[in-house]
TIVOKE-753574 format. One record per residue (C-alpha): x, y, z; residue in one letter. Coordinates in Angstrom, 3 decimals, decimal comma. Layout:
# residues N
+----------+----------+----------+--------+
:       xx :       yy :       zz : residu :
+----------+----------+----------+--------+
:        X :        Y :        Z :      a :
...
+----------+----------+----------+--------+
***
This chain:
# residues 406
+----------+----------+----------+--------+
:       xx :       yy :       zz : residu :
+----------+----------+----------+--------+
:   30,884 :  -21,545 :   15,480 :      x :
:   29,507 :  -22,409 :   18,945 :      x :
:   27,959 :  -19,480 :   21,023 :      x :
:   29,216 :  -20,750 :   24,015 :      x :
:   32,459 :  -18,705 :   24,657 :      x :
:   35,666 :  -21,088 :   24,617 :      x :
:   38,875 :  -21,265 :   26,732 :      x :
:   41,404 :  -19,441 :   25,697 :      x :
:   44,337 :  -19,905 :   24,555 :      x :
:   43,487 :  -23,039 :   22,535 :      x :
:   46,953 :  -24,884 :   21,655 :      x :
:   50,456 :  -25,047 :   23,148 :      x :
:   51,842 :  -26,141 :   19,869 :      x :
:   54,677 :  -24,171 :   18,115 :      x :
:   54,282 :  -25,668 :   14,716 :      x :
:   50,923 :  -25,458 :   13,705 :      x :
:   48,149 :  -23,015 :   14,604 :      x :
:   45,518 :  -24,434 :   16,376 :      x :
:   42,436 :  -25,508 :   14,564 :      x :
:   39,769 :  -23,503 :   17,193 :      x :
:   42,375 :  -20,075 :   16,116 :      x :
:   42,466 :  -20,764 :   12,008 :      x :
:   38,729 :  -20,953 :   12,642 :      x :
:   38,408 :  -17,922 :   14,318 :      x :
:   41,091 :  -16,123 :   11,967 :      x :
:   38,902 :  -17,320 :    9,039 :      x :
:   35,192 :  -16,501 :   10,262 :      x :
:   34,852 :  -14,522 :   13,464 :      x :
:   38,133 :  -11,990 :   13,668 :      x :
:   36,866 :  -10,717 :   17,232 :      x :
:   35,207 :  -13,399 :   19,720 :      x :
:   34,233 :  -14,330 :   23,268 :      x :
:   36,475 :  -16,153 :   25,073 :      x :
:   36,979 :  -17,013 :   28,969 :      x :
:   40,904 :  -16,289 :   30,055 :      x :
:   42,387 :  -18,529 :   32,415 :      x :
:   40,560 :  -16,926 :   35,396 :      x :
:   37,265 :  -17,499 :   33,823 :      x :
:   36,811 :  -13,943 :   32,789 :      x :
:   35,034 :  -12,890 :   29,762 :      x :
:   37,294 :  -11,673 :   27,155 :      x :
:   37,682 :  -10,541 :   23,107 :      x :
:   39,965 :  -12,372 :   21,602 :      x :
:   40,774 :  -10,333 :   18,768 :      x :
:   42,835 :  -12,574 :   15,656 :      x :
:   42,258 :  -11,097 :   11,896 :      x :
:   45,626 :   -9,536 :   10,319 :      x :
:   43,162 :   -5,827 :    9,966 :      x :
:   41,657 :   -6,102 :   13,809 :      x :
:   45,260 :   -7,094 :   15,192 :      x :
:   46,928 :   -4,363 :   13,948 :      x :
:   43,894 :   -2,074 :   14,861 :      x :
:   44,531 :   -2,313 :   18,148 :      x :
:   48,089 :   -2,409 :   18,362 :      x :
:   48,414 :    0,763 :   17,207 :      x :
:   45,141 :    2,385 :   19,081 :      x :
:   45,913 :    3,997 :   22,178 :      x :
:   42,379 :    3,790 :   23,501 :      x :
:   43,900 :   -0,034 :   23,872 :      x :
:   46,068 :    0,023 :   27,027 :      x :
:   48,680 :   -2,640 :   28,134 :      x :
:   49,691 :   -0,888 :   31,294 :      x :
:   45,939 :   -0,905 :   32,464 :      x :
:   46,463 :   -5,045 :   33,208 :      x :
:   48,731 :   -4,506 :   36,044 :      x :
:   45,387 :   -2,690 :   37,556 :      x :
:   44,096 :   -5,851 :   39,939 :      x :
:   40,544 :   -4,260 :   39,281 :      x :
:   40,733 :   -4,788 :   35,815 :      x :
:   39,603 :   -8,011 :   34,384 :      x :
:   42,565 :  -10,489 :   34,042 :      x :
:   44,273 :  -13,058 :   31,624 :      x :
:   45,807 :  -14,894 :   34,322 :      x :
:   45,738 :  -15,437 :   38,145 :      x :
:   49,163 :  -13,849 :   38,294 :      x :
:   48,715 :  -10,044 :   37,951 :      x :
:   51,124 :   -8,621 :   35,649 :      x :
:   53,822 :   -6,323 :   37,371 :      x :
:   54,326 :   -2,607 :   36,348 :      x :
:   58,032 :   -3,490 :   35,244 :      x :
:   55,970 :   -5,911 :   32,788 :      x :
:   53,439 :   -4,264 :   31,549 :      x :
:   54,834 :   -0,592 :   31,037 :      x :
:   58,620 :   -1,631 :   30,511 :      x :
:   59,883 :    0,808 :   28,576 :      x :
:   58,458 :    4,128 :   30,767 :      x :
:   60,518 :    2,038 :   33,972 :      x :
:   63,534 :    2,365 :   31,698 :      x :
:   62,261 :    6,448 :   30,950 :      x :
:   61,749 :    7,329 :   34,424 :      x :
:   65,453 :    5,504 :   35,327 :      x :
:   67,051 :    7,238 :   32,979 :      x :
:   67,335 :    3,942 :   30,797 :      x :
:   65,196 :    4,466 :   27,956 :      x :
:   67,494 :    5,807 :   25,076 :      x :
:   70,779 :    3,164 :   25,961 :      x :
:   68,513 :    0,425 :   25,654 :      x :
:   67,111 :    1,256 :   22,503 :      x :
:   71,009 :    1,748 :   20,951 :      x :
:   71,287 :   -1,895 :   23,332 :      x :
:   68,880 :   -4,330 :   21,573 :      x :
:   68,650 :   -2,283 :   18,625 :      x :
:   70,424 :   -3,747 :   15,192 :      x :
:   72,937 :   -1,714 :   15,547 :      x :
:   74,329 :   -2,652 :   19,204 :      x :
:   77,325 :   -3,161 :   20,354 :      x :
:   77,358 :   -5,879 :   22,733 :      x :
:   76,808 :   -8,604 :   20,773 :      x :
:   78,476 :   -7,894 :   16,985 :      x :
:   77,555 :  -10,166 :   14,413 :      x :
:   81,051 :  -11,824 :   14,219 :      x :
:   80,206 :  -13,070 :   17,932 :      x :
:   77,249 :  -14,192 :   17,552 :      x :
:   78,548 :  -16,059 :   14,337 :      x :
:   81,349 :  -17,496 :   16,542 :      x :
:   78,766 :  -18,745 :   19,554 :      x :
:   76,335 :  -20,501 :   16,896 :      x :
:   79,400 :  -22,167 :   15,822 :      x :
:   81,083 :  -23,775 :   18,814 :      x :
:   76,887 :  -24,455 :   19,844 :      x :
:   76,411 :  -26,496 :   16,422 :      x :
:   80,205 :  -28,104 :   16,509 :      x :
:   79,032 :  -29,443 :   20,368 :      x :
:   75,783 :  -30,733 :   19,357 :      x :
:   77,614 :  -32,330 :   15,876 :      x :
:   79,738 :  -34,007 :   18,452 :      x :
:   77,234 :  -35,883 :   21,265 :      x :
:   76,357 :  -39,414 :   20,190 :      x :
:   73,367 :  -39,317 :   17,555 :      x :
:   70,274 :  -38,699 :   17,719 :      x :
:   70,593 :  -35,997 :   20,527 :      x :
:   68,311 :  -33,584 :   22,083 :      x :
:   68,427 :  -30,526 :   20,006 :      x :
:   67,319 :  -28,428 :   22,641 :      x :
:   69,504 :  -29,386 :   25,141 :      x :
:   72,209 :  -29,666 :   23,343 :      x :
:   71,953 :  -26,483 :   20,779 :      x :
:   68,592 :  -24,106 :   21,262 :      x :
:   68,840 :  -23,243 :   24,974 :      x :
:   73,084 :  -23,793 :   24,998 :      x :
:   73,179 :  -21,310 :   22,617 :      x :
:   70,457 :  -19,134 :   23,699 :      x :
:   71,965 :  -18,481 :   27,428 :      x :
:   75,561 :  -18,028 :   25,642 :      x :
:   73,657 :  -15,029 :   23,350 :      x :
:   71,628 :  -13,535 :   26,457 :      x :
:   74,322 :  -13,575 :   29,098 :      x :
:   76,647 :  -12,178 :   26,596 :      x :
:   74,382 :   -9,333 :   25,806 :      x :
:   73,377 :   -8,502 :   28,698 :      x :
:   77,480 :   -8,424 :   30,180 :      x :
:   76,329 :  -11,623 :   33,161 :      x :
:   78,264 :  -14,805 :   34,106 :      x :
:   77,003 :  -17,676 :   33,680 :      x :
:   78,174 :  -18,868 :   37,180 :      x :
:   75,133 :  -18,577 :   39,611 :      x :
:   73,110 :  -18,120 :   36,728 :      x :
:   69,473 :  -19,725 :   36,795 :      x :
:   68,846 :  -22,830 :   34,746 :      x :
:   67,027 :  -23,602 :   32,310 :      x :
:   63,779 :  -24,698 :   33,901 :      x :
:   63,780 :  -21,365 :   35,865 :      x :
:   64,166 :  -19,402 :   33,424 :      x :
:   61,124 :  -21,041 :   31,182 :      x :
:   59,061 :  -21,147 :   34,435 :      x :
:   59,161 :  -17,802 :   34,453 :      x :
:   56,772 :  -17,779 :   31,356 :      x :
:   54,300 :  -20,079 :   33,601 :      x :
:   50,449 :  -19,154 :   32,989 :      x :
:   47,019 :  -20,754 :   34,341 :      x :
:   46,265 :  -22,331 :   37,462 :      x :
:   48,606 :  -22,333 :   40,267 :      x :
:   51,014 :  -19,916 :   37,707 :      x :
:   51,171 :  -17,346 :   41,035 :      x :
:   53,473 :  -20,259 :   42,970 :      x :
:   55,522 :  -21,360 :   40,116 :      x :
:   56,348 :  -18,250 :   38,446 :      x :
:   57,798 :  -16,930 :   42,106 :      x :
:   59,556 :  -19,779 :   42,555 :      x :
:   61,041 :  -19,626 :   39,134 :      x :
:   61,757 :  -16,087 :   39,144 :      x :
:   62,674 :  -15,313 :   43,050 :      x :
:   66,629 :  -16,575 :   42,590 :      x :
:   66,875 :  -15,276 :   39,339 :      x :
:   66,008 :  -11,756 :   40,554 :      x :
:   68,475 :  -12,805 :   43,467 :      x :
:   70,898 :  -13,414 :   40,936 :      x :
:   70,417 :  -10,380 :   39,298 :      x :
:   70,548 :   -8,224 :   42,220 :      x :
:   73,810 :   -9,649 :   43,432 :      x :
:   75,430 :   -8,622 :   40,130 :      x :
:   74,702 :   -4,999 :   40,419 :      x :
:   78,168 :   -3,809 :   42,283 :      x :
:   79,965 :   -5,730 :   40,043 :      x :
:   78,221 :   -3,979 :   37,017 :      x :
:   78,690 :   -1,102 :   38,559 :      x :
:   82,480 :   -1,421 :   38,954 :      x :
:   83,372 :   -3,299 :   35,494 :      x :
:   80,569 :   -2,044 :   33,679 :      x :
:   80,205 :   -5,127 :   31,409 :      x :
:   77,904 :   -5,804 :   28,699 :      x :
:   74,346 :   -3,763 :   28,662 :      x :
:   73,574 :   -3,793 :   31,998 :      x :
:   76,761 :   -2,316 :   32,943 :      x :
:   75,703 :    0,299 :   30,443 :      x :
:   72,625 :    0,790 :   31,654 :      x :
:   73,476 :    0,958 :   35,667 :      x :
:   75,675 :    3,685 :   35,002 :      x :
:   72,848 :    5,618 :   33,339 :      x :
:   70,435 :    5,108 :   36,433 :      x :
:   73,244 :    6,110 :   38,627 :      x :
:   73,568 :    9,571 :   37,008 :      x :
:   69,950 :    9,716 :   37,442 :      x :
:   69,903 :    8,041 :   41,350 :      x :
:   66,040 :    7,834 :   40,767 :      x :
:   65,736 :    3,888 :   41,122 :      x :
:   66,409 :    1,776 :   44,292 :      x :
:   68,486 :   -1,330 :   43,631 :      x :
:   65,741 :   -3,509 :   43,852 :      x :
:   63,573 :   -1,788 :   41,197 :      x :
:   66,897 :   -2,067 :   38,886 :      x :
:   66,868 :   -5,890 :   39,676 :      x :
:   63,645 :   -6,211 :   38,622 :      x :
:   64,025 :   -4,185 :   35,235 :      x :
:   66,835 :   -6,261 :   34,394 :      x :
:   65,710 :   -9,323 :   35,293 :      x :
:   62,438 :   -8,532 :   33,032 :      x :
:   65,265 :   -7,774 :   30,256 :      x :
:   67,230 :  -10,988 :   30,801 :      x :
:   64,069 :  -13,459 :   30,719 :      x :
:   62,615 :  -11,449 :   27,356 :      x :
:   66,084 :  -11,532 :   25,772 :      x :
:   66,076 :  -15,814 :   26,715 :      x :
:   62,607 :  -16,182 :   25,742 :      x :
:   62,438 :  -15,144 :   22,227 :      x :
:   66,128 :  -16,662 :   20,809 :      x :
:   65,056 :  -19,774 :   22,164 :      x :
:   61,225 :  -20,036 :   20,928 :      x :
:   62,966 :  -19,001 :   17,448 :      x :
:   65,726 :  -20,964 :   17,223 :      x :
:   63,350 :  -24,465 :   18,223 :      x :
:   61,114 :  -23,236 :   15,387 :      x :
:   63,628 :  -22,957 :   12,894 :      x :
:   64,922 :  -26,087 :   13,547 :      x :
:   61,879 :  -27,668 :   13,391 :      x :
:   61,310 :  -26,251 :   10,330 :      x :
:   64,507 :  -27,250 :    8,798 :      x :
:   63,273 :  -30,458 :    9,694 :      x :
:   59,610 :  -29,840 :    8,201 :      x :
:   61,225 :  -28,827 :    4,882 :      x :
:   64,257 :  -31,705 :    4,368 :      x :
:   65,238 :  -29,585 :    1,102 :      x :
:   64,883 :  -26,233 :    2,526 :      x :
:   68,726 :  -26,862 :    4,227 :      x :
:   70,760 :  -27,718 :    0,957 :      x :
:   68,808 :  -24,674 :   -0,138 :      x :
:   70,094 :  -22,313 :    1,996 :      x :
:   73,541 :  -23,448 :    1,524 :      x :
:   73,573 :  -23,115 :   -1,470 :      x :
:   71,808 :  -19,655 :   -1,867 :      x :
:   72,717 :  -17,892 :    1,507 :      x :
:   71,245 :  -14,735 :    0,389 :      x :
:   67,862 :  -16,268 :    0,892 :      x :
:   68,603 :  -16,774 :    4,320 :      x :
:   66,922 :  -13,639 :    5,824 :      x :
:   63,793 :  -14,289 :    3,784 :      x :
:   63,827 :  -18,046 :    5,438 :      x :
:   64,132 :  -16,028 :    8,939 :      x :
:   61,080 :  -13,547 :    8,150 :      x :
:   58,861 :  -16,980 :    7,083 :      x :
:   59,652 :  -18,825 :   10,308 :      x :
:   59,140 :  -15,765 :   12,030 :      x :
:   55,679 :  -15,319 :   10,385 :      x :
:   54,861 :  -18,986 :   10,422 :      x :
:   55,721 :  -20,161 :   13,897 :      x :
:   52,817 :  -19,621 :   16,555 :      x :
:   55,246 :  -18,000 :   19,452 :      x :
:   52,934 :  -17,364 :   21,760 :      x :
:   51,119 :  -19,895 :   24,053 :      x :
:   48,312 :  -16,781 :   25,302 :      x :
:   47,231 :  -13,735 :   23,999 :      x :
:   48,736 :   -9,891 :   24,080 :      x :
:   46,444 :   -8,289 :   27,119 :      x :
:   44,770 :   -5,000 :   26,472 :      x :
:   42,446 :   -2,722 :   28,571 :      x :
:   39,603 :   -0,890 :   26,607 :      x :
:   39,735 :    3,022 :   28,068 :      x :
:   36,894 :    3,683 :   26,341 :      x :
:   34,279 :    2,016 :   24,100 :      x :
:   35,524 :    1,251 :   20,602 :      x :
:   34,529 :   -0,592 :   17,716 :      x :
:   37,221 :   -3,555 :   16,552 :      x :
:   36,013 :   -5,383 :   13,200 :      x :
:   32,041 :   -4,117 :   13,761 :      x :
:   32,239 :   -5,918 :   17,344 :      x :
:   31,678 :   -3,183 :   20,073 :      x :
:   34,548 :   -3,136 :   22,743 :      x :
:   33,351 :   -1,849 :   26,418 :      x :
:   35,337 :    0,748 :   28,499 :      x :
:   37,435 :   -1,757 :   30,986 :      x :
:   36,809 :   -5,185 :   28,865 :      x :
:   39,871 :   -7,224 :   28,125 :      x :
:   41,218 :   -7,799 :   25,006 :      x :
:   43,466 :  -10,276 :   23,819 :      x :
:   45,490 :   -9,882 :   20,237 :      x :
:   46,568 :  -13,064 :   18,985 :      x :
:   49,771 :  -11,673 :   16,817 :      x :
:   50,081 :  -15,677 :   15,334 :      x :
:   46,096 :  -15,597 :   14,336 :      x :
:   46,944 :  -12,382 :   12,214 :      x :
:   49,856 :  -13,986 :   11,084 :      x :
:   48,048 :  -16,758 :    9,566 :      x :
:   44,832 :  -14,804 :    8,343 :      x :
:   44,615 :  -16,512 :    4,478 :      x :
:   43,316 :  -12,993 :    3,381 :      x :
:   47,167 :  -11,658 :    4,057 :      x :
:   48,771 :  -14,787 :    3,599 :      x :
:   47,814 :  -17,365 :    0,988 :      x :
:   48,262 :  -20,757 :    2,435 :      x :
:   48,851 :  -19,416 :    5,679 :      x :
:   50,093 :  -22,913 :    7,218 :      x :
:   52,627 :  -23,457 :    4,147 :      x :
:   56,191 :  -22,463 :    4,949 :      x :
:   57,152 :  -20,617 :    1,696 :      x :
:   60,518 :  -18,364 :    2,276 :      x :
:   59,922 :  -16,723 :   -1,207 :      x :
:   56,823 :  -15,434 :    0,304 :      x :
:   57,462 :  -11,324 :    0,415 :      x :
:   58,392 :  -10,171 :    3,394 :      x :
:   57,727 :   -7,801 :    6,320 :      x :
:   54,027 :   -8,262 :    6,835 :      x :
:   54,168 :   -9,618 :    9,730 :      x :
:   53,340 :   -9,001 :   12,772 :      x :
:   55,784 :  -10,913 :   15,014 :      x :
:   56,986 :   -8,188 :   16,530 :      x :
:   53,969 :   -6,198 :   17,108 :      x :
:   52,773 :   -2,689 :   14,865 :      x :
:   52,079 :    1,060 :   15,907 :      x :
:   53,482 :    2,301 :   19,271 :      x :
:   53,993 :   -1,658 :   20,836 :      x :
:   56,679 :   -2,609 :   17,972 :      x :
:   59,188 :   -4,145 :   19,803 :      x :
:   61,950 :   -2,618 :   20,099 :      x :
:   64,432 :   -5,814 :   20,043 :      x :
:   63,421 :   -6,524 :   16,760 :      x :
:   66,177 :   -5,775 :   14,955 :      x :
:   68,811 :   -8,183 :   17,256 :      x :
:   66,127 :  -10,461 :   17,310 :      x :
:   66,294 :  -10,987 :   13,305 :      x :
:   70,339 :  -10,411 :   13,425 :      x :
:   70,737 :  -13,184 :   16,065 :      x :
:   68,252 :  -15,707 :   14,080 :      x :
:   69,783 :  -14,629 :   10,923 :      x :
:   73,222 :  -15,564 :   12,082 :      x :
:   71,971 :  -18,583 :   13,466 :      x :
:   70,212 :  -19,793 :   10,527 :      x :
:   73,175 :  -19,187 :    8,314 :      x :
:   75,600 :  -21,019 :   10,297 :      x :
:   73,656 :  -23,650 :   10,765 :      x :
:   73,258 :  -24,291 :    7,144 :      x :
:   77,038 :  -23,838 :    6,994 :      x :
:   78,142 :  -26,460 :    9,332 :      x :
:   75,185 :  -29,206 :    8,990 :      x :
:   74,890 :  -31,198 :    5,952 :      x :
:   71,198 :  -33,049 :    7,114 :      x :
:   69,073 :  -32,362 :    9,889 :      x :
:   66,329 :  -35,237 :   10,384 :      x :
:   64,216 :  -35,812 :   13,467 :      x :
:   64,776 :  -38,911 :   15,957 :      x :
:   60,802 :  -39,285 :   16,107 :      x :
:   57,783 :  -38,364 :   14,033 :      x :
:   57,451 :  -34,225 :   14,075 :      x :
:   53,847 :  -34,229 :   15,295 :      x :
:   54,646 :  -36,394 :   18,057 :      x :
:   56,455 :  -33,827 :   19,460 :      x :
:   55,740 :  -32,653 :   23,421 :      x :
:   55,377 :  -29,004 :   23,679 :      x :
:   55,353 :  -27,398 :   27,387 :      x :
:   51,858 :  -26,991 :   27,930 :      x :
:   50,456 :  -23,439 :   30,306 :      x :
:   53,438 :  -21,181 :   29,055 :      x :
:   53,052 :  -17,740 :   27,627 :      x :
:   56,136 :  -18,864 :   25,148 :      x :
:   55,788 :  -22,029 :   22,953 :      x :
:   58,853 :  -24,601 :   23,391 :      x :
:   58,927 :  -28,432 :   22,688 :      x :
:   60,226 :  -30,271 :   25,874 :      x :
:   62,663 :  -31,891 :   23,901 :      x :
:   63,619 :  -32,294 :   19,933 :      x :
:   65,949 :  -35,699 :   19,439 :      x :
:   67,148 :  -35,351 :   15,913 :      x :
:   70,190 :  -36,950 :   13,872 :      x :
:   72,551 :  -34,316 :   12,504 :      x :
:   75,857 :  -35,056 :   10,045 :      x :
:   78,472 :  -31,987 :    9,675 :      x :
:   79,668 :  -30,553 :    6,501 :      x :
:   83,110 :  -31,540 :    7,438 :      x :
:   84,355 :  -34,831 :    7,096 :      x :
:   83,180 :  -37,680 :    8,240 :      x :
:   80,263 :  -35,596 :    9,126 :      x :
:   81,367 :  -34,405 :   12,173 :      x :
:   82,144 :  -30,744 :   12,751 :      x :
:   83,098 :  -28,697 :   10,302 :      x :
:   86,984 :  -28,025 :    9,895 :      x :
:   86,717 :  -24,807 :    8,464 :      x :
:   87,014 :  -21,403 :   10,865 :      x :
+----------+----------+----------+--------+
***
């Protein structure tokens, strides 16, 4: 491996871990690299050195909203980003959205989010073939789940492109990520007297709870929610591309599931553990000097954890690029380890679950309008996301159209 430290990250691909990463992964766990500002970083990738540091506090993530400390990106991450979930503490947040975007929430039950992956699949079954899958079913579907959740109308709402621009890194990310994000914070702030009056969804929840409190301005609580709606888009959608793709990967793996839903959650943990989510790495401030995988960390370097390198570390995970859903599961480390865990998890796998298992109900074949690796993926975004995925689909109902069945 060359001496010379290398840009990081390496790949904007979702389906396949980049070879420079697999390298690393394989024979240098914790390496030099130069961020996107040029600055000298560790990239830190082995399963063991990952997990390390995610659950060693000497490793801080709210340290990166510190404009003296070294940085990923030219953008420097804002509080509400960095040290989310003491914002929601200090609001008087914290506990409601745990219960919120835990597995056991309220706001979006498992029989909805059954019925919005249907009437998403049963549109995209009827546009004229082959058709975009993720206009017409991954980011449908994902705004339907979020807004939902999160009790907001879709009227005013931002699109698409603003939402995803919001996940803008690298040169000239500082203009686009305002632009993306200034009218949906605008949005989000003009909703707050109406979720304070109808108190709808989790943000109506939540608004009541800072109320009680009155220790956050209006525009702090537009920002915190604002955060919450473009996390809540970004991973559903990232998920829900990879699956597909994968279903597409794997032209068996479909019938399969079918056939044998039970091994439908075991299908979600593999894509989970074999898609490469993230297009950068998770930022972390050294407090102190420590020792990650015999490299020697300085007090104030940057380190970046590369959750999809540990994912695919062949010590862990034999055949690390092979999509095997018999694989056992829970390894992972999608959603982070230690202290960092996410705490979404658990909707995260309900909603993919669902997803997965009524897509397998209402599509008979899923095959892709072009050759997979041919694929464009947005390039400079902290989230991975083809720009578009034409496929042909044909229902389980008949004439392969939508299903009949409720």
């Amino acid at each position: 491996m060359s001496q010379q430290p290398a840009h990081y990250p390496f790949s904007f691909r979702g389906d396949r871990i980049a070879p420079e990463l697999a390298e690393t992964v394989a024979h240098c766990p914790v390496r030099k690299v130069l961020t996107n500002t040029g600055t000298p970083a560790w990239l830190v990738a082995g399963y063991e050195e990952v997990r390390s540091v995610l659950r060693d506090r000497r490793f801080s993530l709210g340290m990166t909203s510190d404009p003296a400390s070294p940085q990923q990106d030219p953008l420097v991450p804002p509080e509400f980003a960095t040290d989310t979930l003491n914002c929601f503490r200090r609001a008087g947040m914290l506990a409601t959205l745990h219960r919120g975007i835990g597995a056991g929430q309220q706001h979006l039950p498992e029989k909805r989010i059954e019925q919005l992956s249907r009437d998403a699949v049963r549109s995209f079954l009827a546009r004229e073939q082959p058709a975009d899958l993720m206009t017409g079913l991954v980011l449908p579907l994902t705004r339907a789940l979020t807004f939902e959740l999160l009790g907001l109308p879709a009227e005013g709402a931002p699109d698409d492109a603003s939402l995803l621009g919001t996940f803008r890194i690298g040169a000239g990310s500082e203009t686009v990520v305002y632009e993306a994000g200034e009218p949906g914070f605008r949005y989000v702030y003009e909703q707050l007297p109406r979720l304070r009056e109808e108190r709808t969804g989790l943000l109506g929840e939540l608004i009541a709870h800072a109320d009680e409190k009155g220790a956050t301005s209006d525009e702090q609580l537009a920002e915190l929610f604002f955060f919450l709606l473009i996390s809540q888009y970004g991973n559903p959608a990232t998920t829900l591309a990879l699956t597909a793709l994968a279903l597409m990967r794997c032209p068996g793996l479909l019938r399969r599931l079918r056939e044998e839903p039970g091994a439908v959650p075991g299908a979600v943990d593999e894509v989970l553990r074999w898609g490469v989510f993230l297009g950068d790495g998770l930022p972390r401030i050294a407090r102190e000097d420590v020792t990650v995988g015999g490299v020697r960390v300085r007090r104030g370097e940057l380190v970046l954890v590369s959750t999809d390198g540990a994912n695919h570390d062949p010590r862990v995970f034999p055949e690390p690029d092979r999509l095997d859903i018999d694989r056992p599961a829970g390894a992972h480390l999608r959603f982070g380890d230690g202290r960092h865990r996410c705490p979404g998890r658990g909707l995260a796998v309900l909603q993919a679950v669902v997803g997965l298992r009524t897509l397998a109900e209402e599509i008979e074949e899923l095959r892709p309008a072009i050759p997979l690796d041919t694929v464009a993926w947005h390039p400079d975004h902290a989230i991975t996301m083809p720009r578009a995925l034409p496929a042909y689909a044909r229902g389980t109902g008949p004439g392969g159209g939508a299903a009949t069945r409720a």
